[in-house]
Steps between C-alpha positions, in 0.01 A plus 500: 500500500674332179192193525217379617648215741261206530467289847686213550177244533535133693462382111700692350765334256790518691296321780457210237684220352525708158760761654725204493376326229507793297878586577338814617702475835819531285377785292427686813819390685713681218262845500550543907868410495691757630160714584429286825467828728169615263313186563373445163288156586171653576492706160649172317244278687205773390418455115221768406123398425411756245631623180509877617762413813698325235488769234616706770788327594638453149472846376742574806724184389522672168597860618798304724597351132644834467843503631539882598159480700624187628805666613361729682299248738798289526737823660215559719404126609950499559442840696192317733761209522761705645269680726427177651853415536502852710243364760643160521820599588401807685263267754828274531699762673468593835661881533172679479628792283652246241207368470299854439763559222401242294173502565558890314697320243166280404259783530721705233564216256107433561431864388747489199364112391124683471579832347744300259197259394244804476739678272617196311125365415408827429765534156412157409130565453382185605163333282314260791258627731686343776863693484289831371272452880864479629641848353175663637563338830875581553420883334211505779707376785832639425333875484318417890582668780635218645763380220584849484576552803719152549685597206612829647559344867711259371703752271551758785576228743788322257621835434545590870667178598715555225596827659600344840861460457756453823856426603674167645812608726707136625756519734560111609210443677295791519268571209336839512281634241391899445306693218729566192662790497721553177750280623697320220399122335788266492343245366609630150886552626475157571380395228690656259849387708366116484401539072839348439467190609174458363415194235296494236114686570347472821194612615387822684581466863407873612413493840132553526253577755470145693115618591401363180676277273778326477453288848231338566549571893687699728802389737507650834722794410354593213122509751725724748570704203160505383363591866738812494377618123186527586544708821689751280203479257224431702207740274605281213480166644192593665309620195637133339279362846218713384496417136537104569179547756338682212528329225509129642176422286677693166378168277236544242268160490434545151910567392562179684199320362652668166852361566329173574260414208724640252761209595218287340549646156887548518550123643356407147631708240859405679360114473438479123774778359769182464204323290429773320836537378511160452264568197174354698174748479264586772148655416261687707214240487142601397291385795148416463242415794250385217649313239654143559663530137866529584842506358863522502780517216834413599467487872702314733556323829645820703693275788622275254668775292654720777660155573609443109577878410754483836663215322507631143258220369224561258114506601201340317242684420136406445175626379140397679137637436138407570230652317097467507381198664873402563590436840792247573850427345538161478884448494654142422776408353873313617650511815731805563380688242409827649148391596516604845674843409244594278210437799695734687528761263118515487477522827783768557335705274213543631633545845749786353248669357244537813821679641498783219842329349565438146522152462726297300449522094443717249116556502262346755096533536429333878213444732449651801471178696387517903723243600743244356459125601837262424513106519819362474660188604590462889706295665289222706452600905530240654393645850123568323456135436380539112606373237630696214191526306244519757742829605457588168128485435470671824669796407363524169132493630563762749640699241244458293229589777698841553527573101260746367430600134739743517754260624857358279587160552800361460601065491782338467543162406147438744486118634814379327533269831176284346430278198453677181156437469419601882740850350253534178162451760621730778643733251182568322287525768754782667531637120078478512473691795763781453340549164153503631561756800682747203876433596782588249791289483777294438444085544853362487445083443610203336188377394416603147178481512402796728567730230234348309215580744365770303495858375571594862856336473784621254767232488884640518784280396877531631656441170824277403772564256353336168790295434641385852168475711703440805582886465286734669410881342310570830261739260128409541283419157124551558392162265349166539710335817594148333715284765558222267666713229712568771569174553506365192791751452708367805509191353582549115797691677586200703399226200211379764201531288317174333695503206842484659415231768333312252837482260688429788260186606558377167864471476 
């Protein structure tokens, strides 16, 4: 109702490597915390495959920005929670009527939870096609037959329970019970004679109708009692029979489906409000299913900052684009220096956005890829009998055999297990190929030289502080990669250049 879910395919990300290399797994642990009972996997699992499904989706994302709106679907996904509770606890008892009475109690706080979000959505004039299909829904379905009449069952039928009221005489033993019949209530005599020895507040403890509430089940007198109500009100009790029969298929598909999907949207806007305040900026991405000219300003590795945010640390924020014949971000640079957090960034980004979420940054202009492909350094497995690299070129060619032109790519640090000249050979060729089939990408290495392959590649840099090289910025510079400045830094820090060994020699 609130999207157009995509199918979970064999392929799909979150079947592959990059929903772990991409700290996607994280992400999505944090949006479903709490919201376990809506299964939100399949929809997480789903990204979209056209712009339209996504445009969709964020136009709804943007009318839950607004907090009254948002309010309202919040009470009513609270008042779909509590019915639940109603039918769990009623199915846990085993006193048939007890069970009938809150199986009543969810019906009404179903009826209220609907009419509440009808009325609700209606002041708040909602902009996105999907919430305004949902007002025209609810207004259809709450004015059927049906609704109607389930509202006005369930009213009549609370109001004549509440109606049944009856007498307890005790004398020792024998319990007998008999319609009310004027007879006085001591309960607020006693009451009242006990006030003075009360301390400080306490909480209501009004005796209340154990049907319902405030036990979960019934001992055996309080059955006995139960037995003898409902032969003084049997037509009461029997209509509850009647109405339970009735109405045992009261649940809409498409309010569940509602309460369901919109979880999706809420989980999110819940995620990112700490970042936001935070001062970090999320975007509603421009996605394009044409042009492979992308870009990002200030975005952000979203796993890595939910972490740092938590913890009152500052995040990094970086800047990447690729335009006209560009294809692949060549990123090199000094160990530790955010290399690795900027691949994922890419990568989350694009993933986010497929879902209809604003992504991390303050303006963003994405591809609509088909599928994202992730090689990152494994541990070796020793039960395959391979070696680390041959593991490696294996997965890398079958990635490459799956990757279309539509396709991101995403390396990290690719045959760092090998010589650095076997790392430049293998690197181009994968570089080569990824280019030729139309990938977009990031190419995360050590080896300088791959950024220099053409006007295909755009080299990246993970800068140093100027003066103490040892100190990483963890920003990303897009200019010439140069290792040996680097290096050459290192050791005029350290006094190990030429010139200092060479004085030292001589003394």
């Amino acid at each position: 109702m609130l999207g157009r879910q995509a199918e979970e395919k064999p392929d799909s990300p979150a079947s592959l490597p990059v929903f772990h290399d991409l700290n996607l797994d994280q992400i999505f642990l944090a949006l479903t915390h709490g919201r376990e009972e809506y299964d939100l996997g399949p929809l997480l699992r789903g990204p979209l495959s056209d712009t339209e499904s996504i445009a969709y989706r964020q136009e709804v994302m943007k009318d839950l920005e607004s907090p009254p709106l948002r309010g309202q679907v919040e009470a009513f996904s609270e008042r779909m929670r509590e019915m639940r509770r109603c039918l769990v606890q009623g199915d846990k008892l085993h006193n048939e009527y007890q069970k009938m009475s809150w199986f009543l109690d969810a019906v009404d706080t179903y009826c209220d939870g609907v009419e509440g979000l009808l009325g609700g959505l209606s002041k708040s004039a909602p902009k996105s096609r999907g919430m305004q299909e949902l007002i025209r829904f609810l207004g259809s379905y709450t004015s059927s037959a049906g609704f109607v009449t389930l509202v006005s069952d369930t009213k009549k039928l609370k109001q004549r329970i509440s109606e049944v009221r009856y007498r307890i005489h005790i004398r020792g033993l024998l319990v007998s019970v008999g319609k009310y019949g004027g007879e006085p209530d001591y309960s607020a005599e006693v009451e009242e004679t006990f006030r003075k020895f009360q301390e400080g507040e306490v909480g209501e403890y009004a005796v209340r109708d154990r049907l319902r509430r405030d036990a979960p089940d019934m001992n055996s007198v309080e059955e006995g009692i139960m037995d003898m109500i409902v032969r003084l009100y049997p037509d009461s009790f029997g209509e509850l029979a009647t109405y339970c029969r009735t109405h045992v298929g009261y649940l809409d598909k498409n309010v569940s489906r509602f309460d369901k999907e919109v979880q999706f949207y809420l989980a999110y806007l819940q995620l990112i409000q700490d970042m936001k305040a935070a001062g970090l900026d999320f975007c509603y991405p421009t996605v394009d299913d044409r042009s492979k000219s992308v870009r990002a300003t200030e975005t952000f590795d979203l796993a890595l900052a939910l972490r740092l945010v938590h913890e009152g640390a500052s995040v990094v924020r970086n800047d990447f684009s690729l335009s006209g014949r560009e294809r692949m971000l060549v990123v090199s640079g000094p160990n530790q220096g955010g290399k690795t957090t900027f691949a994922r960034a890419f990568g989350q980004v694009h993933y986010l956005a497929r879902l209809g979420y604003p992504v991390p940054g303050k303006e963003a202009q994405l591809f609509l890829s088909d599928n994202i492909f992730t090689h990152f350094e494994k541990e070796e497995q020793i039960e395959n009998l391979r070696g680390k690299l041959q593991d490696e070129l294996i997965r890398i060619h079958d990635q490459l055999q799956r990757a279309t032109g539509r396709s991101v790519m995403i390396v990290n640090e690719g045959f760092s297990s090998t010589t650095a000249s076997d790392a430049l050979f293998l690197g181009k060729e994968v570089l080569r190929r990824a280019i030729d089939i139309g990938c977009i990408g990031v190419y995360v290495t050590f080896v300088d030289e791959l950024s220099r392959l053409g006007e295909a590649t755009v080299s990246v840099v993970s800068s140093v502080v100027p003066d103490n090289p040892t100190q990483r910025t963890f920003k990303m510079v897009r200019k010439p990669a140069d290792g040996r400045a680097y290096a050459m830094a290192i050791a005029e820090k350290y006094e190990l250049t030429r010139r200092y060994v060479k004085r030292r020699l001589s003394r």
